[in-house]
MILUM-924924 format. One record per residue (C-alpha): residue number from 1; chain; x, y negated, z negated. Coordinates in nm, 4 decimals, always signed. Example, Ala and Ser with C-alpha at 12.3 -4.5 7.8 and 13.67 -1.06 7.14 Angstrom:
residues 2
PT   fimi   numar         px         py         pz
PT      1       A    +1.2300    +0.4500    -0.7800
PT      2       A    +1.3670    +0.1060    -0.7140
end
This chain:
residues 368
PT   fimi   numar         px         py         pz
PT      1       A    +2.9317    +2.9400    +8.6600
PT      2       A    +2.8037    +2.8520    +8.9962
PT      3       A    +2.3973    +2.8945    +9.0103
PT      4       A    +2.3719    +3.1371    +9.3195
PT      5       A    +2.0432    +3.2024    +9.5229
PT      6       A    +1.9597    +3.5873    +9.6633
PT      7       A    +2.1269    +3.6655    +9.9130
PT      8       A    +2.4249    +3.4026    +9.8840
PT      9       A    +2.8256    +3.4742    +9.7331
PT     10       A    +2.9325    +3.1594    +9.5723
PT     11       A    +3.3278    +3.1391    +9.6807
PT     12       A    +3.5767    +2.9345    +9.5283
PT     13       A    +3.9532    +2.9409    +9.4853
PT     14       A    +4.1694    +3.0973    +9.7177
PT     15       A    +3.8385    +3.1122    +9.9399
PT     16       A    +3.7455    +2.7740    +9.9465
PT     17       A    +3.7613    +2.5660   +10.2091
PT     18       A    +3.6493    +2.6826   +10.5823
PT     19       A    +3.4085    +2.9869   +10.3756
PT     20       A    +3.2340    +2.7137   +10.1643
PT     21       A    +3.2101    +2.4166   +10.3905
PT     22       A    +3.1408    +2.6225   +10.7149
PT     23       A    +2.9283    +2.8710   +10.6419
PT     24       A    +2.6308    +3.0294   +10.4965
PT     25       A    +2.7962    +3.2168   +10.2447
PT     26       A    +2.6460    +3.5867   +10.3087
PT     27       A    +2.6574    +3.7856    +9.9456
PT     28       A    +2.9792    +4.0219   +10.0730
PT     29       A    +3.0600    +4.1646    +9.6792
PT     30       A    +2.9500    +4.5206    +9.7137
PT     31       A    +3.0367    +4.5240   +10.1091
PT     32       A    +3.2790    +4.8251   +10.1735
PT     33       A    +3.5187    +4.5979   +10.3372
PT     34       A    +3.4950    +4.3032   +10.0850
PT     35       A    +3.9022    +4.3661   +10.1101
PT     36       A    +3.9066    +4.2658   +10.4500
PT     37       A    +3.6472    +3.9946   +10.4836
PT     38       A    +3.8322    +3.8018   +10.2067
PT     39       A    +4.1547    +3.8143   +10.4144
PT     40       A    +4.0480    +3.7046   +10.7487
PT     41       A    +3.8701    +3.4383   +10.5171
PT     42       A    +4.2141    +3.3311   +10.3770
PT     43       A    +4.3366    +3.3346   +10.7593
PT     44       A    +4.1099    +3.1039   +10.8655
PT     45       A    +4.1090    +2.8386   +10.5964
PT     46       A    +4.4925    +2.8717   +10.6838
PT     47       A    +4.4789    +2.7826   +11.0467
PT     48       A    +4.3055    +2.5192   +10.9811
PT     49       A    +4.5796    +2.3736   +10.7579
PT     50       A    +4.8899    +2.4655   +10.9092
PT     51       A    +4.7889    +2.5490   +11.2636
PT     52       A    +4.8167    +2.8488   +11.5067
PT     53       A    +5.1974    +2.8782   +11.4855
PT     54       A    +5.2629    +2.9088   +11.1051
PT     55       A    +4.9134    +3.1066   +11.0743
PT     56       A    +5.1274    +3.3574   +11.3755
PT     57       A    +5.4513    +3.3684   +11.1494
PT     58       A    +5.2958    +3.4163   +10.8274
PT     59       A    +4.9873    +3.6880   +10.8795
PT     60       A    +5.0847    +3.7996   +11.2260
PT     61       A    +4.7891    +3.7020   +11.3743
PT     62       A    +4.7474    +3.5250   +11.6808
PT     63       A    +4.5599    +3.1981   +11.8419
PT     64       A    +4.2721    +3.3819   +12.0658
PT     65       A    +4.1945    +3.6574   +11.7600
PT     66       A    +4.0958    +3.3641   +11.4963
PT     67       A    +3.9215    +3.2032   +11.8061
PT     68       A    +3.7196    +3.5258   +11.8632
PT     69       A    +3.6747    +3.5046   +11.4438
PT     70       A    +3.5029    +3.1845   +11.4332
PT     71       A    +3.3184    +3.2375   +11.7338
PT     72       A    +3.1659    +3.5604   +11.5757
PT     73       A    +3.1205    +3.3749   +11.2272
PT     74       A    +2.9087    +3.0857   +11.5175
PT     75       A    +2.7192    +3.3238   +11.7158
PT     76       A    +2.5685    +3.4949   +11.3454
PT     77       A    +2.5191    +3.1411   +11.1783
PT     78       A    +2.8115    +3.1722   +10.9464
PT     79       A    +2.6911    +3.5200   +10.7858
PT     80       A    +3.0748    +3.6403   +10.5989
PT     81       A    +2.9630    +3.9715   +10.6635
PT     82       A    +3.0322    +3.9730   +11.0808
PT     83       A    +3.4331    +3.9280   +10.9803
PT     84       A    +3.4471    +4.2779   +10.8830
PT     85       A    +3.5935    +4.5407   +11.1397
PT     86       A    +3.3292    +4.6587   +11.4087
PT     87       A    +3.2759    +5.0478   +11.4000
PT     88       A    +3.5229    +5.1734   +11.6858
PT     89       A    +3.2435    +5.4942   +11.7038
PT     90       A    +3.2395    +5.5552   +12.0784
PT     91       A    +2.8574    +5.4167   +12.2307
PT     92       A    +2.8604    +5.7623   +12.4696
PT     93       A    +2.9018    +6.0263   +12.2640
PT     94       A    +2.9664    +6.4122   +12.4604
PT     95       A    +2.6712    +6.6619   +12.4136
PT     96       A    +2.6951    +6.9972   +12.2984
PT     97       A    +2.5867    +7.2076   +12.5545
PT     98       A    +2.5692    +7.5859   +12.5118
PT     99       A    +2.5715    +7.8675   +12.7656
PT    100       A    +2.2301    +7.9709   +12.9029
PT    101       A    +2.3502    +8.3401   +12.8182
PT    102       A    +2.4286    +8.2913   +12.4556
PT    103       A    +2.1023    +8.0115   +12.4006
PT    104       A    +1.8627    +8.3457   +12.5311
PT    105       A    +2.0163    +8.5871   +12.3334
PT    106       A    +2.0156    +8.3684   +12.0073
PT    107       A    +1.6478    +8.2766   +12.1224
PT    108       A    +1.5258    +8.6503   +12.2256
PT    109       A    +1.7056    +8.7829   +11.8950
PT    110       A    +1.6138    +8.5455   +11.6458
PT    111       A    +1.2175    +8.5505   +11.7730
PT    112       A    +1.2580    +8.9199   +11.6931
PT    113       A    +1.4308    +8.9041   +11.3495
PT    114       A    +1.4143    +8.5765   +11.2060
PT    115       A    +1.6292    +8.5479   +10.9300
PT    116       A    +1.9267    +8.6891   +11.1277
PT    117       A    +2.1581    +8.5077   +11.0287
PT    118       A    +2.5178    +8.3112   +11.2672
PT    119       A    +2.7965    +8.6058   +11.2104
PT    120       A    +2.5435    +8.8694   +11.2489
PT    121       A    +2.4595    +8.7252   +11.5764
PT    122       A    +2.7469    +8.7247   +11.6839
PT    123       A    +2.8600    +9.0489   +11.6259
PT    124       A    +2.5874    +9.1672   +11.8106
PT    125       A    +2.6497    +8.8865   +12.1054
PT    126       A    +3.0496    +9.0113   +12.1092
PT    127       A    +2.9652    +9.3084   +12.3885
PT    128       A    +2.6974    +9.1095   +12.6140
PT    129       A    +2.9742    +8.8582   +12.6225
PT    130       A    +3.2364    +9.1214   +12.7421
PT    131       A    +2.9960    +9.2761   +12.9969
PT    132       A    +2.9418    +8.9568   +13.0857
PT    133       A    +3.3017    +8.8031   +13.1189
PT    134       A    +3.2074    +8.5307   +12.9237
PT    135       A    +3.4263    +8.4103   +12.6125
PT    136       A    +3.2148    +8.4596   +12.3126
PT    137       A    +3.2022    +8.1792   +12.0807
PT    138       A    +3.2530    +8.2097   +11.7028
PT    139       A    +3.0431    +8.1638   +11.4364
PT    140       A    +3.0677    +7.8357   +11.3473
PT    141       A    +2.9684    +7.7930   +11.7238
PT    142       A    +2.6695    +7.9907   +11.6987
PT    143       A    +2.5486    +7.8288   +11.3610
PT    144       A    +2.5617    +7.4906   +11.5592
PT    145       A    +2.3619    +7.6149   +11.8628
PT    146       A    +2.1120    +7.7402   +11.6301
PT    147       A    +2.0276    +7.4075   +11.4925
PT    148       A    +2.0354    +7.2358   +11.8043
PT    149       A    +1.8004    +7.4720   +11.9735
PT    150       A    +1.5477    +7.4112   +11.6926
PT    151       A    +1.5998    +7.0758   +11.7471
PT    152       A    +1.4966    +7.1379   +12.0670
PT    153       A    +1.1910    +7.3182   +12.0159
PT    154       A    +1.3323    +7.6384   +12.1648
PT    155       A    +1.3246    +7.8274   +11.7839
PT    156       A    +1.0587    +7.8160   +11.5536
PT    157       A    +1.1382    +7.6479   +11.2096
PT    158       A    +1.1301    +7.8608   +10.9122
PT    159       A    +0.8006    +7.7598   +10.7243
PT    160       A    +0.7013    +7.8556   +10.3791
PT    161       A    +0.3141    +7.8986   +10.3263
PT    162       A    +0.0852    +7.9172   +10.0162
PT    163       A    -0.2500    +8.0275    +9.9653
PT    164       A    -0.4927    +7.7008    +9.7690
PT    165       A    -0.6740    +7.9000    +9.5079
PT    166       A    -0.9743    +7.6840    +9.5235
PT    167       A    -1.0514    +7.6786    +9.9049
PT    168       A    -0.8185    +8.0023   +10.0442
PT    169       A    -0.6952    +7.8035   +10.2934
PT    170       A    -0.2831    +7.8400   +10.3866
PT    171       A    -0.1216    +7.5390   +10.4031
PT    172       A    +0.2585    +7.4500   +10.4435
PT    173       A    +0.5038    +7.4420   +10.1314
PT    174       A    +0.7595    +7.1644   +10.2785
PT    175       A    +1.0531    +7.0871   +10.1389
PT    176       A    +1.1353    +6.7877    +9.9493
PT    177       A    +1.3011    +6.4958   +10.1123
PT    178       A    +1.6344    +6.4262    +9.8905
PT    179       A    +1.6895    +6.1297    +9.7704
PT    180       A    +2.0314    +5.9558    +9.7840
PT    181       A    +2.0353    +5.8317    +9.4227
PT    182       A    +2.2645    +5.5386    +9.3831
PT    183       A    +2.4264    +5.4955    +9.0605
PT    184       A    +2.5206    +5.1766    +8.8342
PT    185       A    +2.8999    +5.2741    +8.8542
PT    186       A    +3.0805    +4.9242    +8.6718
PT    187       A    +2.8412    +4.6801    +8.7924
PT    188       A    +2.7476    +4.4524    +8.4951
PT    189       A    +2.4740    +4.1854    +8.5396
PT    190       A    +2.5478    +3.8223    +8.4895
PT    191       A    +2.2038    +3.6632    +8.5427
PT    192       A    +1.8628    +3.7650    +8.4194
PT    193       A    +1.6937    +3.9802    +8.6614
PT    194       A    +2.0084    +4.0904    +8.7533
PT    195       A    +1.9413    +4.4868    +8.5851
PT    196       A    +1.5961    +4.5868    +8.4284
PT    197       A    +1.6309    +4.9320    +8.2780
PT    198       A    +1.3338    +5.1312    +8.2335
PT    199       A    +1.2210    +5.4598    +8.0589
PT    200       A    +0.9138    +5.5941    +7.9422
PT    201       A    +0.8279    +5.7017    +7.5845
PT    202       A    +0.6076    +6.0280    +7.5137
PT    203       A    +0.3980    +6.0441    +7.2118
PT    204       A    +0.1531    +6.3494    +7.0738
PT    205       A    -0.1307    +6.2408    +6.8537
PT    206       A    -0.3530    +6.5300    +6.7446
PT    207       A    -0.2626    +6.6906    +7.0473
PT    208       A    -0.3544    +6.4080    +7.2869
PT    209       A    -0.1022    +6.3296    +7.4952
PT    210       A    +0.0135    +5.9404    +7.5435
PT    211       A    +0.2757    +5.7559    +7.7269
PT    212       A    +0.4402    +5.4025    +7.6732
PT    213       A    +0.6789    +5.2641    +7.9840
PT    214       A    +0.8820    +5.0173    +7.9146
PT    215       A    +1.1283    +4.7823    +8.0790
PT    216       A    +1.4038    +4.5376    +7.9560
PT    217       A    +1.6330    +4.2840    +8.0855
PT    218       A    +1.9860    +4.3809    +8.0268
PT    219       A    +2.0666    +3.9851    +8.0018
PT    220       A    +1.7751    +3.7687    +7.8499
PT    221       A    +1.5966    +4.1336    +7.6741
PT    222       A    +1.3109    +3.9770    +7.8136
PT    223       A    +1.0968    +4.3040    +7.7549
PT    224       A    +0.7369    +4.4363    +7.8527
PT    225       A    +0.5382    +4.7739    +7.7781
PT    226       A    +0.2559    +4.9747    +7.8815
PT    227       A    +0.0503    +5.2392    +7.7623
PT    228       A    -0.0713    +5.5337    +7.9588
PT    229       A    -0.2849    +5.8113    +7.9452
PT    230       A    -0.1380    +6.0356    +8.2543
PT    231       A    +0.2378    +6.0277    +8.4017
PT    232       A    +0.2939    +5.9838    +8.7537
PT    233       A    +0.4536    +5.7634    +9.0418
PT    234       A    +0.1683    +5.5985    +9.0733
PT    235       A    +0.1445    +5.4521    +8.7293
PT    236       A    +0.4866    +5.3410    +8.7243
PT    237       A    +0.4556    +5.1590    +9.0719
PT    238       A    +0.1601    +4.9900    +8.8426
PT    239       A    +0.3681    +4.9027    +8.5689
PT    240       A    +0.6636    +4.7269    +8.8245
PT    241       A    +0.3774    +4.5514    +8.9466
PT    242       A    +0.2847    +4.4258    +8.6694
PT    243       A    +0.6177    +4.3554    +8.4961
PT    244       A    +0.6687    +4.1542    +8.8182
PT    245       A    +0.3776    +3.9196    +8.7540
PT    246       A    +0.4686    +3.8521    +8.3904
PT    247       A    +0.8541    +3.8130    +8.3984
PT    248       A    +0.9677    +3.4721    +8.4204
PT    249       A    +1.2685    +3.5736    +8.6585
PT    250       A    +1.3105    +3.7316    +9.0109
PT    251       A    +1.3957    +4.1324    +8.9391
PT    252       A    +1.7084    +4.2681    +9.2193
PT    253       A    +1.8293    +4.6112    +9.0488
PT    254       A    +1.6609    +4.8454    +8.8561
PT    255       A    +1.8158    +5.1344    +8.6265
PT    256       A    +1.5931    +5.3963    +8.5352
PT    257       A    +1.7029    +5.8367    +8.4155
PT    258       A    +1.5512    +6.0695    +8.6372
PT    259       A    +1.2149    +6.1513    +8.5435
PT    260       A    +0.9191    +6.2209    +8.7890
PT    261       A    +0.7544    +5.9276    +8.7527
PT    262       A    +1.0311    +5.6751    +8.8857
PT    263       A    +1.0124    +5.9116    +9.2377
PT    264       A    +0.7883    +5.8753    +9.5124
PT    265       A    +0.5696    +5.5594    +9.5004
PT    266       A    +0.7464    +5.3856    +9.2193
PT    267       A    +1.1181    +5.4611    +9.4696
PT    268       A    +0.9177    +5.3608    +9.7727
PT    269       A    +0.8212    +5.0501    +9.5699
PT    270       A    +1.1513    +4.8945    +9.4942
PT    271       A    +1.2627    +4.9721    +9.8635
PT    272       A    +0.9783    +4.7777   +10.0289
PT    273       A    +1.0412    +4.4876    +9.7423
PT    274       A    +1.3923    +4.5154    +9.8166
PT    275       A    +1.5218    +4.5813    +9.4550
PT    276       A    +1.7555    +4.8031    +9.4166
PT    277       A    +1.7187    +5.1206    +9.2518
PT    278       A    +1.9984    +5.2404    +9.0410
PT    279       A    +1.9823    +5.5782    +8.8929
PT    280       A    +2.0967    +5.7546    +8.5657
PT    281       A    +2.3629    +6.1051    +8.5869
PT    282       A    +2.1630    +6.3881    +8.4539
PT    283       A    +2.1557    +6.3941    +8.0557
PT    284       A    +2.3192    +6.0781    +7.9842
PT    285       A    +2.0820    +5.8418    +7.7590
PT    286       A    +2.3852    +5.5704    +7.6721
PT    287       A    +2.3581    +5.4653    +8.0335
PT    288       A    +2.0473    +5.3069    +7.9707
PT    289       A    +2.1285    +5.1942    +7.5799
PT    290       A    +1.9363    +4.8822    +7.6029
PT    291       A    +1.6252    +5.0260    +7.7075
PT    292       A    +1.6355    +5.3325    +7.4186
PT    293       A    +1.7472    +5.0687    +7.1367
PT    294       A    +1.4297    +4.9271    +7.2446
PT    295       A    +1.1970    +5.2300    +7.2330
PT    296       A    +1.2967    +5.2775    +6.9034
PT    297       A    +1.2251    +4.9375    +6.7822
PT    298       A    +0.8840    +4.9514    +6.9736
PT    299       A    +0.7996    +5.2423    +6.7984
PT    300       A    +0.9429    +5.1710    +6.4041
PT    301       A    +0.7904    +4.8037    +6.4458
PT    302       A    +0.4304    +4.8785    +6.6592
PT    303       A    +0.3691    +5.2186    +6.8014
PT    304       A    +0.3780    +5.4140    +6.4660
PT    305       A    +0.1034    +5.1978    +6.3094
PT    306       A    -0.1371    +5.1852    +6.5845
PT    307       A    -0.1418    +5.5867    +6.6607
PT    308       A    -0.5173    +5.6120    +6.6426
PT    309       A    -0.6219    +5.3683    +6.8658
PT    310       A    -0.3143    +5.5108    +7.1474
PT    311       A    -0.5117    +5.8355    +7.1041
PT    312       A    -0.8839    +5.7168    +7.1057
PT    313       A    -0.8892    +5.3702    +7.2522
PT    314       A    -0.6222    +5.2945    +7.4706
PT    315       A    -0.7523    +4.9826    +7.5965
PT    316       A    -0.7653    +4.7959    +7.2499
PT    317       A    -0.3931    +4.9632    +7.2325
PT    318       A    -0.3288    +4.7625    +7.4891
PT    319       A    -0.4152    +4.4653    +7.3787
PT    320       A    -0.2838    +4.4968    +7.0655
PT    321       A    +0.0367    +4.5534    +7.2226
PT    322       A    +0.0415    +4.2743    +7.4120
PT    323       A    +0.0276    +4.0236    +7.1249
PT    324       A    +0.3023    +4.2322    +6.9709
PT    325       A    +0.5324    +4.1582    +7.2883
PT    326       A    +0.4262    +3.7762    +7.3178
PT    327       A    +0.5608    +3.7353    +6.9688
PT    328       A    +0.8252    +3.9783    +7.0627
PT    329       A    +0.9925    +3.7834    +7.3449
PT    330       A    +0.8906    +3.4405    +7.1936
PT    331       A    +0.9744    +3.4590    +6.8317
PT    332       A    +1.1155    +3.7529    +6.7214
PT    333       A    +1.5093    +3.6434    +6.6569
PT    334       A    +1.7182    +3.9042    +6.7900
PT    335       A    +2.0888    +3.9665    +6.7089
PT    336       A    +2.2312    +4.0018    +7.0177
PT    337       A    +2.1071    +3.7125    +7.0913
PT    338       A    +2.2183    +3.4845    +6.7820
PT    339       A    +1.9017    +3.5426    +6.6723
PT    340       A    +1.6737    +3.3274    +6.8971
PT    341       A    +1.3847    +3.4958    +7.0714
PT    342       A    +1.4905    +3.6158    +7.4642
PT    343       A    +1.2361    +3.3019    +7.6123
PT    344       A    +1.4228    +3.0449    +7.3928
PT    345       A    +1.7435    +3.2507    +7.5214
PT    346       A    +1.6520    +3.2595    +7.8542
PT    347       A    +1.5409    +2.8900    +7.8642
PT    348       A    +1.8477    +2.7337    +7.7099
PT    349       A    +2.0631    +2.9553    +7.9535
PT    350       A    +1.8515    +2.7915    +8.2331
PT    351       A    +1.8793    +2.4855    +8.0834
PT    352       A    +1.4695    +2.3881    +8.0571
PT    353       A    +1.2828    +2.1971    +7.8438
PT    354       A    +1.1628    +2.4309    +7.5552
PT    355       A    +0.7734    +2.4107    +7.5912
PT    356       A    +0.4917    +2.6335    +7.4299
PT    357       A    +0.3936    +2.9889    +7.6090
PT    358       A    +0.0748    +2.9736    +7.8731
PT    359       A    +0.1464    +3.3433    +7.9655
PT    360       A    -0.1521    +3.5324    +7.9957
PT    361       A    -0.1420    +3.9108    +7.9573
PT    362       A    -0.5027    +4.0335    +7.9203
PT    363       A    -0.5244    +4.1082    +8.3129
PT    364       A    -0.3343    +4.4266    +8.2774
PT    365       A    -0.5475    +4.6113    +8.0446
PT    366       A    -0.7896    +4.8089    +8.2773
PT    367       A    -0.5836    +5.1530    +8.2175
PT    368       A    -0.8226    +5.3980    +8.1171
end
């Protein structure tokens, strides 16, 4: 297969021609109207070969549109992703506007009673409407023109307060901003980097509490692990760091379940890297298999023997541990992959002179 840089679609076949010699080949595979680039693709590299006429009788598509094609495909340096349909949204849209009579009663009533809620309101609007001779809008109506006059600063938001035990000063309780979590789906990686999935591990040890996050390459099983003595974003966006600096490949997509920790700074992480950030559905552990086969071999083959010093010296853990993955990703023979180590994998997959491991770990031990 095709080596392909980030960023870039390799196209062959069907799509050769005009797409490969023409352009810069923009990476169009999870575009929403792949479908449609690939067409006027096949369009052009026809015109070129049998001319306007022919290209007219067989798609139906005249001269002055594959003109306006490859003048768009000019203008954005060849970029496959300008051939798909411009949004037809209208650039004007029409306001809502609502009637000064109905915004001050909403506004007079709902100062008054806050929680009053959009078929209430209008029940009560129905007779001032009458008197008024002015049609009285529904509910759905009313619901609308609430929202748009708190947009407007004319209603007060609802907010939530809390009293902090420690100072007994109110503050805010705001509401979470929702994430749109984006799942795997069928995607299956090809290259290394391609899909890291990562989990964390918790382990009790006389009642101290200890953590292990781990990640793995779904291709090479180039894998790397961490031991922690607190859970948060924070330490996660730590260990991405520092799985970044070790991992002899560029990461693009990571797959992790939905725990706390892979929120906040470790989300805010990936999207400022620009790796994407694919999560698990609720309760479903074989999404992520490679990454829980490897826990448990983590655990049967180093974890369980080195308890005490995970409890009472995590920084010699730590070390420890990171002789156990050197030997882990440069000898250990692994099944899956015919029993060569992932480096020696990942190297003859790459094609590279086999040479002896300079990696240095010992800089990511400071984890008290």
């Amino acid at each position: 297969m095709p080596s392909q840089t980030p960023g870039q679609l390799f196209i062959g076949g069907a799509l050769g021609g005009y797409a490969s010699k023409a352009m810069n080949s923009s990476n169009i595979t999870h575009h929403k109207d792949r479908a449609i680039i690939e067409h006027r693709i096949k369009v052009l590299n026809f015109f070129d070969r049998y001319g306007a006429e022919a290209t007219k009788e067989a798609f139906g598509i005249s001269r002055s549109t594959v003109y306006l094609w490859k003048q768009t495909l000019a203008r954005h340096r060849g970029h496959l992703v300008n051939l798909a349909p411009a949004s037809r949204a209208p650039k004007t849209r029409r306001r809502r506007t609502t009637d000064p009579l109905v915004a001050n009663f909403i506004v007079a009533n709902r100062q008054l009673y806050p929680k009053l809620g959009k078929d209430k309101l209008r029940e009560m609007l129905l007779p001032v409407c009458t008197k008024a001779g002015v049609n009285c809008p529904s509910s759905s109506t009313i619901g609308r023109a609430i929202n748009d006059l708190k947009a407007q600063g004319s209603l007060s938001k609802y907010v939530k307060l809390s009293i902090n035990g420690r100072s007994g000063k109110l503050h805010d309780l705001k509401r979470k901003t929702r994430i749109t979590k984006e799942r795997r789906g069928d995607y299956y990686p090809s290259l290394p980097g391609d899909l890291v999935q990562m989990d964390c591990v918790v382990k009790f040890i006389n009642g101290i509490r200890r953590y292990v996050i781990s990640a793995i390459d779904y291709n090479s099983e180039f894998a790397f692990s961490m031991a922690y003595a607190s859970l948060s974003s924070a330490k996660a966006k730590d260990f991405l760091d520092k799985f970044i600096q070790i991992a002899p490949f560029g990461l693009k997509r990571i797959q992790t379940d939905n725990g706390s920790e892979f929120y906040k700074l470790f989300h805010e992480a990936c999207l400022g890297l620009g790796i994407k950030h694919y999560w698990n559905y609720p309760r479903s552990p074989k999404m992520n298999a490679k990454i829980e086969r490897y826990n448990r071999t983590i655990q049967e083959e180093f974890v369980d023997y080195h308890l005490d010093d995970m409890a009472y010296d995590l920084n010699s853990f730590n070390y420890q541990l990171m002789d156990y993955l050197l030997w882990y990703n440069t000898e250990r023979p692994h099944w899956t992959l015919k029993l060569k180590s992932p480096l020696r994998a990942l190297l003859e997959s790459l094609q590279l002179p086999l040479a002896e491991s300079n990696m240095l770990w010992t800089s990511t031990q400071d984890l008290r």
